[in-house]
N, C-alpha and C positions, 0 to 999 in steps of 0.2 A: 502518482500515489501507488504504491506499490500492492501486489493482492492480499499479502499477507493480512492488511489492516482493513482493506474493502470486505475481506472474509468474517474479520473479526465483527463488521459493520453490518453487515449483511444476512450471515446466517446466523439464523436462530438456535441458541445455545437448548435445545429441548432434555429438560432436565425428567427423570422416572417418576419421581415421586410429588409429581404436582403437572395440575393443567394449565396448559399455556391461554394465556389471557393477553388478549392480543393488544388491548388499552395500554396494558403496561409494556408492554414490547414497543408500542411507538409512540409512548408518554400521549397520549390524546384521544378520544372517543370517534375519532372518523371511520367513516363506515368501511368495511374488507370487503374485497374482492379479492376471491382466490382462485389463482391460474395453479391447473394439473398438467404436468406437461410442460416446463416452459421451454423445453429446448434450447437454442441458441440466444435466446433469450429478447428478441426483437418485439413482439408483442409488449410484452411486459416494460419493458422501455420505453417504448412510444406511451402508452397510458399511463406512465403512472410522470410524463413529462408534462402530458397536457394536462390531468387529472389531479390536481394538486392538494384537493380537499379528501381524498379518496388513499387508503392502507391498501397498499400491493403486496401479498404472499405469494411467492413461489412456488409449488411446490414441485422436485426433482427427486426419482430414485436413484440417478447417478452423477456422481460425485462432478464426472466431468464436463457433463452439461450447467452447474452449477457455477463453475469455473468458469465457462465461455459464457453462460449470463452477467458473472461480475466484470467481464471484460467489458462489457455494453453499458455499462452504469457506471453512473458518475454521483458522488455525494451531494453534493452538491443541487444538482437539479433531480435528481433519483432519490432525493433523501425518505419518500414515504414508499421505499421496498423493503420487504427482507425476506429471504428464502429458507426453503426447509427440507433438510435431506430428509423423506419421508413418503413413504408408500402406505395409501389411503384404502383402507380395508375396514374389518369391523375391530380393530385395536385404535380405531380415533377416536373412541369416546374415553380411551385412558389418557391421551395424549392431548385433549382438544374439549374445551368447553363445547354444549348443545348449543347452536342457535347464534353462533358468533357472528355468521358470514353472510352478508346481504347477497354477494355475485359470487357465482362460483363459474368459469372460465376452461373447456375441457377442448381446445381447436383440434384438426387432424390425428385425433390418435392413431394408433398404428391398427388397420381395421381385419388383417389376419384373417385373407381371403379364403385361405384355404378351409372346407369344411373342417377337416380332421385338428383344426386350430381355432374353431368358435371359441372353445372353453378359455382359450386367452386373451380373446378381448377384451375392452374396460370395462363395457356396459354390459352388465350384467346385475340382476334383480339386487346379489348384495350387495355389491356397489355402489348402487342406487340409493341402498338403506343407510349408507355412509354419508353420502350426500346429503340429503334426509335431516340427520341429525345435525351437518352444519350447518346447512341452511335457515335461515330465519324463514317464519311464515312471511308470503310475499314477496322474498327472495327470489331471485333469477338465477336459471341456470343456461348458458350459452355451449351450445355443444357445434361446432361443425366437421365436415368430412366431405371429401372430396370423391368418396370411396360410395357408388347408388347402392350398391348389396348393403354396406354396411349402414348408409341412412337407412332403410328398410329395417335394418336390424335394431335401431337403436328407436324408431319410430313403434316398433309391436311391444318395445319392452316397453316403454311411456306409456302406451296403451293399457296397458296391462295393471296401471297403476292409479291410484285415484286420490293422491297427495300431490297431482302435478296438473297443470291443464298448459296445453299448447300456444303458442304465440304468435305463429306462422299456419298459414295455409300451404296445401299444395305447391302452387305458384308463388306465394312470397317466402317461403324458403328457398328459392333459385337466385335472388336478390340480394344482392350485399347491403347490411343493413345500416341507416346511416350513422349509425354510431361506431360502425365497424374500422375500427385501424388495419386497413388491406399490408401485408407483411407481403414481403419475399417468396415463400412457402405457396401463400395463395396465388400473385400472378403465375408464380413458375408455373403450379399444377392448370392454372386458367387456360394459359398459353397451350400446355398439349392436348387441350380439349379437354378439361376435370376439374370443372369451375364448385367450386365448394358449396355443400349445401348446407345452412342454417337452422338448427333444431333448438328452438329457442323454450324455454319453460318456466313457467310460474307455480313455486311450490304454494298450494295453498291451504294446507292443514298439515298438522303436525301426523305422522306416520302411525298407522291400524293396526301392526301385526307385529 
């Protein structure tokens, strides 16, 4: 099957002047889980193989990760994916119904060690508030990072927040969790001694501020 048609299949046509409803995008009411980040797109393939009751969105800001995800998908057994060229800020509530999303899915971001480059990283408070809004109350959020500055980092901004409570301890975020589809990314990083930590979250009230 050629990409042209997997493309046509797969990303989501997001039109200006209306909110995307994600019922209608995969004809049925099954619950969304939305991966930021999908990368190569191996995550996101493995779940949504075994996952079959469950809406898989993508979401990529570049075109050609997008590309190497349709490569890993097949219609067939992938038919409850579809991706979205789209960078998550606070323009998703023009783009994105409140409260659509049960999981929302953020693995390895890029954790942008350097001090003089905090301001680039994902998590950050308005980010957060974007989350927030897709999130269903009781909604889960899956964050991990292989990167201890950067769990630290993504650990005091949680903190700071009180629409979210924690899922993990200390010591069970060093644990791969059993629901966790271990990828590529994650042994490789295991192996050189940079085993991933899990910041797992329960939003549980709708957002204060």
């Amino acid at each position: 099957m050629d990409n042209d048609y997997k493309l046509k299949y797969y990303v989501i046509d997001k039109k200006d002047d209306e909110l995307l409803d994600f019922s209608k995008v995969f004809n049925n009411d099954n619950p969304i889980y939305l991966e930021i980040g999908s990368g190569k797109g191996e995550l996101i393939q493995l779940q949504s193989f075994f996952l079959k009751n469950i809406n898989f969105v993508g979401v990529e800001i570049k075109s050609k990760r997008i590309l190497n995800t349709i490569k890993k998908l097949d219609i067939v057994h992938n038919k409850n994916v579809r991706l979205l060229n789209l960078f998550i800020d606070e323009r998703v509530k023009d783009w994105v119904k409140a409260k659509t999303v049960e999981q929302i899915i953020i693995f390895h971001p890029d954790p942008w060690p350097k001090r003089k480059h905090f301001n680039r990283r994902l998590i950050q408070h308005a980010f957060i508030d974007s989350l927030s809004y897709l999130l269903k109350n009781n909604g889960i959020l899956k964050i991990s990072t292989d990167h201890p500055d950067y769990a630290e980092w993504i650990i005091k901004h949680f903190r700071e927040r009180d629409e979210y409570i924690p899922l993990f301890n200390d010591e069970s975020r060093l644990i791969f969790p059993e629901d966790h589809f271990t990828t590529y990314f994650d042994e490789l990083k295991a192996s050189e001694g940079y085993p991933p930590q899990f910041l797992y979250y329960k939003k549980i009230k709708d957002i204060e501020r």
